[in-house]
N, C-alpha and C positions, 0 to 999 in steps of 0.2 A: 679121940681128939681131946685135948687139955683143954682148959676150962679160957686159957687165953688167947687159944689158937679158934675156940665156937664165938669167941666178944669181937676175933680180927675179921669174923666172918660177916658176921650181922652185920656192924659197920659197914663193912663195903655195899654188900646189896642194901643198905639204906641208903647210900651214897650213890647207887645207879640208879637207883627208885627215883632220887630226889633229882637228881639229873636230868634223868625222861621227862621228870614230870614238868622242871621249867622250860625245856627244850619243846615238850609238845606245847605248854602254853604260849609261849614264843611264836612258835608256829603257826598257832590258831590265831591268833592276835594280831599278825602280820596278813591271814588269809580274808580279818574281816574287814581290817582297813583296806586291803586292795579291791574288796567284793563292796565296801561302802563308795570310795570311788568313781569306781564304773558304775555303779546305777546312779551317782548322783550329776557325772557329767551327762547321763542320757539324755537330749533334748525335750523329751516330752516332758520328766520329771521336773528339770528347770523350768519350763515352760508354766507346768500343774501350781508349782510350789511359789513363783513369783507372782504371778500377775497380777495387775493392778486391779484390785479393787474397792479402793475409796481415792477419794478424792478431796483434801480438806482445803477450804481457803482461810485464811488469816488475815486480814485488810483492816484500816482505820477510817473507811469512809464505807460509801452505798454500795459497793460493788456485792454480789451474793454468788450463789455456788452453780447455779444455775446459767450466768455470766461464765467462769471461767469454765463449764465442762464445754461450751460456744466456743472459747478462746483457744483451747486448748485442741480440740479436733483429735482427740485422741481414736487408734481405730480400735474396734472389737478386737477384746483377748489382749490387747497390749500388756505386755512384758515390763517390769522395771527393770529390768540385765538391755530391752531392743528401746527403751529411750533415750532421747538426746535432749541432755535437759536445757543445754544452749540454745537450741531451737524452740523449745518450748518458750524457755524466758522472754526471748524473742517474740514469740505469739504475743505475749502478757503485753511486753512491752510499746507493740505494733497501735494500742488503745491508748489514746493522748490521755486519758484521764487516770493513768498509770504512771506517775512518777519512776516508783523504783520497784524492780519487783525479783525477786526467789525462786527456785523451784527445788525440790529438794527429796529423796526417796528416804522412806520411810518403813523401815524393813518391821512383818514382812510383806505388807501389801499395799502400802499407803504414799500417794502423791502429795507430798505439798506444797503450798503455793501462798506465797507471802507477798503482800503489796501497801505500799504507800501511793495515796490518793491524790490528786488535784482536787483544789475545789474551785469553784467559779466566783468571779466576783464583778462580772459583763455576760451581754450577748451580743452577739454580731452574725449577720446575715450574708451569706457568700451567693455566689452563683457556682454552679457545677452542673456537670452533665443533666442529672436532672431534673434541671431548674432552681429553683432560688433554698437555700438550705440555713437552717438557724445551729449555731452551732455557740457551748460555754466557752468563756475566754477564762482561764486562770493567772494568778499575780504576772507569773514567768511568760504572758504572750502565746501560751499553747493553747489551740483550739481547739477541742472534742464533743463528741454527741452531748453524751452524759448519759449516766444510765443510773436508776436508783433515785433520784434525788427530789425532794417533794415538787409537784408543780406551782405551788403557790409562789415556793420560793425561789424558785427562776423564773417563774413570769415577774416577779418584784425586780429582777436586775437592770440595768440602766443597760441602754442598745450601745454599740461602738458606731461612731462614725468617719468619712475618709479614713477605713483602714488599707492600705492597697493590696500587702501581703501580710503571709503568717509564718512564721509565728509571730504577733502584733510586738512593734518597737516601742519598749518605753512603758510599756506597760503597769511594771513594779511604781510609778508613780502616781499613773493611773488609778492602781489600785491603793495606792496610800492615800488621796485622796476622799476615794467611797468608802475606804475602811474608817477615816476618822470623820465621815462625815453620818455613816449610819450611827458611830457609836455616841458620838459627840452631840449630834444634831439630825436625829431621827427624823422628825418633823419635817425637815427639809430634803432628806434623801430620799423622802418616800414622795415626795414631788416629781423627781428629778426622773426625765424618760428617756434622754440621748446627751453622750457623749463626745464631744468632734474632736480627732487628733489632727487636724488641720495644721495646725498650727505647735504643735507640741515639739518637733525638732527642731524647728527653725526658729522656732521663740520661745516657747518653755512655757507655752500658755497650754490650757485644757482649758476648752470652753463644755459647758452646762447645757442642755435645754431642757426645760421644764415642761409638764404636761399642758399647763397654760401657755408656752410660746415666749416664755422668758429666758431670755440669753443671759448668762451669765460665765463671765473670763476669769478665770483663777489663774494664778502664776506660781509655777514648780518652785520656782528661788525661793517662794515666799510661807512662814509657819499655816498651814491648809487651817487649824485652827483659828486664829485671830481673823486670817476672810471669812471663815462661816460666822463669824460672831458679829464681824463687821456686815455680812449680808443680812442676818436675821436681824439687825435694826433695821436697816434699812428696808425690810421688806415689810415692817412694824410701822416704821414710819414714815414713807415715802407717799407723797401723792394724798397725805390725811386730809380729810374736810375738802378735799376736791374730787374726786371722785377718779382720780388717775392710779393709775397703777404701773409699778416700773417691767417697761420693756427689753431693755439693756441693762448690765450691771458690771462696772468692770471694775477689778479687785485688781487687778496685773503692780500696778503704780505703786508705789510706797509711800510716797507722800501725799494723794490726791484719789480722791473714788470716783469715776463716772456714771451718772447713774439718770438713764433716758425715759420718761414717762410717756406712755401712750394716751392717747386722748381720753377721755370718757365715751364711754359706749354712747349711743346716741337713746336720745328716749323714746320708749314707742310711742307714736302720735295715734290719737281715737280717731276713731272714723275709719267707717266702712272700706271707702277706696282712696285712702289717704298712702302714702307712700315716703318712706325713709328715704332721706340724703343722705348718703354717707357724708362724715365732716374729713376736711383734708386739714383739721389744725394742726401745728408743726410741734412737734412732742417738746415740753419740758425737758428744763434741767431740776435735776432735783437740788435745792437749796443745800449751802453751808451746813454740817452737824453742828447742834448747838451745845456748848458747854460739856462736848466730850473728846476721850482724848483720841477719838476716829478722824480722819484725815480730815482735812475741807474737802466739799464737792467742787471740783470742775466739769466742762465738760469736755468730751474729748471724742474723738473720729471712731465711730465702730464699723 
């Protein structure tokens, strides 16, 4: 054979070599994607390879992690492929003290659960099955347990009263009022032990009551600021060098304050078997402000 007829040779069986050899790679290559596949739709390996095990919450208030695995009711072995994260959110969201909440998979093992919090800024007291139930009030009227949150500082919140249902009406001015009255005028909010919305649709009053028994009428129309400034004189200087103290106080008016003094306590009398009379004197009006630019006092029907 000629020396070009041994080169037309080689060539070609390198050319069938080369052939085989992508042709079997081809073929392997195709046998291990179908062999990957089928073991990875097998149920158990799904099953192995997903399931849920963490659980993280993300929140801006008290809620902890311990809260949502309760909320959530996940069963044993739960699958991230066999959840439904709408129903979950749902669970989250079923908790009044949950504004807005997320649920979200987290490959490869991980639940998460994101929430924005209500906070309280009342308490009110309902009746339900069983028996009398204290529940937080937030800006928006929603009422909830609470969970998390210190006890000093919900026992500090003012009580609601005639609320008839929930979610509480009117409430966002409600709360504007305790919000610029804590921030404003601390002294005085730390007084203050009940709230009446009696009157808050039909007149636009929120009445006060103080842990002493002091009534005091604010009015929605009216800046809540300049009444706590106009109360805290008043409560300075009302009834001075007499030994009265105001009973009633009503802010509602814009031109005119009314403002009702209860009598002096009566003095204890010595002696053994000596015995208090209660006095029936008929309460004060509290005098004209003098030389400020706070309304004159009238007096007026409470």
């Amino acid at each position: 054979m000629s020396r070009e007829g041994r080169r037309r040779l080689v060539l070609g069986i390198v050319r069938i070599m080369a052939v085989s050899s992508v042709a079997a790679l081809v073929l392997w290559g195709a046998w291990e994607v179908v062999r990957a596949v089928r073991e990875n739709s097998h149920p158990s390996v799904v099953a192995k390879g997903q399931m849920v095990k963490d659980i993280r919450l993300i929140t801006d208030g008290t809620l902890d992690r311990s809260w949502v695995l309760s909320a959530l009711a996940l069963p044993k072995n739960a699958t991230l492929l066999g959840l439904d994260l709408k129903k979950l959110r749902d669970r989250i969201l079923a908790h009044g003290q949950v504004i807005h909440a997320t649920v979200e998979v987290e490959y490869p093992s991980t639940l998460v659960v994101r929430t924005k919090e209500r906070f309280p800024v009342a308490r009110v007291r309902i009746e339900s099955e069983g028996g009398l139930k204290d529940l937080l009030v937030a800006r928006d009227g929603v009422a909830f347990a609470g969970v998390g949150f210190d006890v000093a500082m919900t026992d500090a919140l003012p009580w609601l009263k005639d609320v008839n249902v929930l979610p509480v009406a009117g409430m966002a001015m409600v709360s504007d009022l305790l919000t610029k009255s804590k921030l404003e005028a601390e002294h005085l909010y730390q007084t203050w032990h009940a709230v009446s919305l009696a009157r808050l649709e039909s007149d636009g009053v929120i009445e006060v009551q103080t842990k002493n028994d002091l009534r005091v009428r604010f009015a929605t129309n009216q800046d809540f600021f300049l009444q706590l400034a106009r109360l805290d004189w008043i409560l300075d200087n009302a009834g001075r060098g007499t030994g009265q103290v105001p009973s009633r106080i009503d802010l509602t008016n814009h031109v005119q304050v009314a403002v009702v003094l209860a009598p002096p306590a009566p003095s204890p009398v010595k002696g053994e078997f000596a015995t208090q009379v209660p006095t029936s004197a008929k309460p004060a009006v509290f005098p004209a402000f003098p030389n400020l630019s706070f309304p004159t006092t009238t007096k007026r029907e409470f």
